[in-house]
C-alpha positions as CSV (number, residue, x, y, z in Angstrom):
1,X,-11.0,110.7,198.9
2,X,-11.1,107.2,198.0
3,X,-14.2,107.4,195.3
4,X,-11.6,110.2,193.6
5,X,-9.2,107.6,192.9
6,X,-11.1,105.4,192.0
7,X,-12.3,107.2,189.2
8,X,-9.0,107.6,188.4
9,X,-8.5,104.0,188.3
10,X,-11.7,104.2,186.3
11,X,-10.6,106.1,183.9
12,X,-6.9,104.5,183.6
13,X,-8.5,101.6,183.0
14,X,-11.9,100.1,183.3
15,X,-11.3,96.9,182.9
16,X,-10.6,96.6,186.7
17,X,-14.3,97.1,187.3
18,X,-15.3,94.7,184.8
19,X,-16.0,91.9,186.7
20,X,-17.9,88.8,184.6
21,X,-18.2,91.6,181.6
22,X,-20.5,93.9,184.0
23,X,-19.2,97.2,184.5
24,X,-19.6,97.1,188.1
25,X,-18.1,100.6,189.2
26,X,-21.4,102.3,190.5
27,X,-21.9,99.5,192.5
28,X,-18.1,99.7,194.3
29,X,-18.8,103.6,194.9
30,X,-22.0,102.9,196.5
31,X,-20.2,100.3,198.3
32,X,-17.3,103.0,199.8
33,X,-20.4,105.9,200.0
34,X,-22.8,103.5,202.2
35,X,-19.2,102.7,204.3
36,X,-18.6,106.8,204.9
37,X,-22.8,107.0,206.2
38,X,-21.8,104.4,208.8
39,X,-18.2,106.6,209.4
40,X,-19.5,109.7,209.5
41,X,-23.2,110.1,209.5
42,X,-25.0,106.9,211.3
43,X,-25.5,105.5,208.5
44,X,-28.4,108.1,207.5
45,X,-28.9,109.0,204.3
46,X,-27.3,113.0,203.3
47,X,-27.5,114.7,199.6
48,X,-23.4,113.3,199.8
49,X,-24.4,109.3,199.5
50,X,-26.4,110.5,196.2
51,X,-23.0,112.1,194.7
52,X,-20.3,109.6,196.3
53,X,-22.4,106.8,195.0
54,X,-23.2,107.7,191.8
55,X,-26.8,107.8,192.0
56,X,-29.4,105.5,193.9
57,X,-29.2,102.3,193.1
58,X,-30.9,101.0,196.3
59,X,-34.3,103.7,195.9
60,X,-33.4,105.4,198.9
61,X,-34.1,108.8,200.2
62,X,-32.7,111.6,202.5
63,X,-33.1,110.3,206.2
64,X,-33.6,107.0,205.9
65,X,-30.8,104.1,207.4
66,X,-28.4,102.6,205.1
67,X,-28.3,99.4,206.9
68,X,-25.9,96.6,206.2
69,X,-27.7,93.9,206.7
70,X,-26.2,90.1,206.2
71,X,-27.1,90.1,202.3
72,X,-26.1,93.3,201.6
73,X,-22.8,92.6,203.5
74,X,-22.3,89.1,201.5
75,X,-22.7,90.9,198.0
76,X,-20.4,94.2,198.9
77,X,-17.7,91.9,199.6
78,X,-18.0,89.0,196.9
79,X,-17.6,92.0,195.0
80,X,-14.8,93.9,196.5
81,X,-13.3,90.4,196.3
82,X,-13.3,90.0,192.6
83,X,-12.2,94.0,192.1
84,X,-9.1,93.6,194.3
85,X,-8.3,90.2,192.7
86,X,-8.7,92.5,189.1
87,X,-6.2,94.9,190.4
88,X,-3.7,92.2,191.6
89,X,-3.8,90.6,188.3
90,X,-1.1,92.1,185.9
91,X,-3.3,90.8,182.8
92,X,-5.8,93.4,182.8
């Protein structure tokens, strides 16, 4: 599972995650747990998106749509963006 190794990655070394000195690792799982609702589930909301994401950063509830609207979209991948670029460089 993807969210497995990146806790490992966590855990080897957080700095990855750190992007402008904000730990922003619950924010990447939700990221990868609201991508597996769209896989797998609709995009509705299971008891899983609470535990693959870390808790509930967006207030939502069993049943309801995950949408991935434009914003939502724009921020999820400015951030992926800056978390890949941490992993590519060999400074961390």
């Amino acid at each position: 599972r993807v969210k497995s190794l990146l806790v490992m990655l966590y855990n080897y070394n957080m700095k990855y995650f750190m992007i402008e000195d904000i730990d922003y690792s619950k924010k990447i799982y939700e990221i990868i747990a609201r991508r597996n609702l769209h896989l797998h589930k609709n995009g509705i909301i299971d008891k899983n998106y609470f535990e693959q994401s870390a808790g509930n950063l967006f207030n939502l509830e069993i049943g309801n749509y995950a949408e991935i609207g434009y914003i939502y979209y724009q921020r999820a991948y400015n951030i992926l963006s800056k978390f890949i670029n941490n992993l590519a460089n060999s400074n961390i």
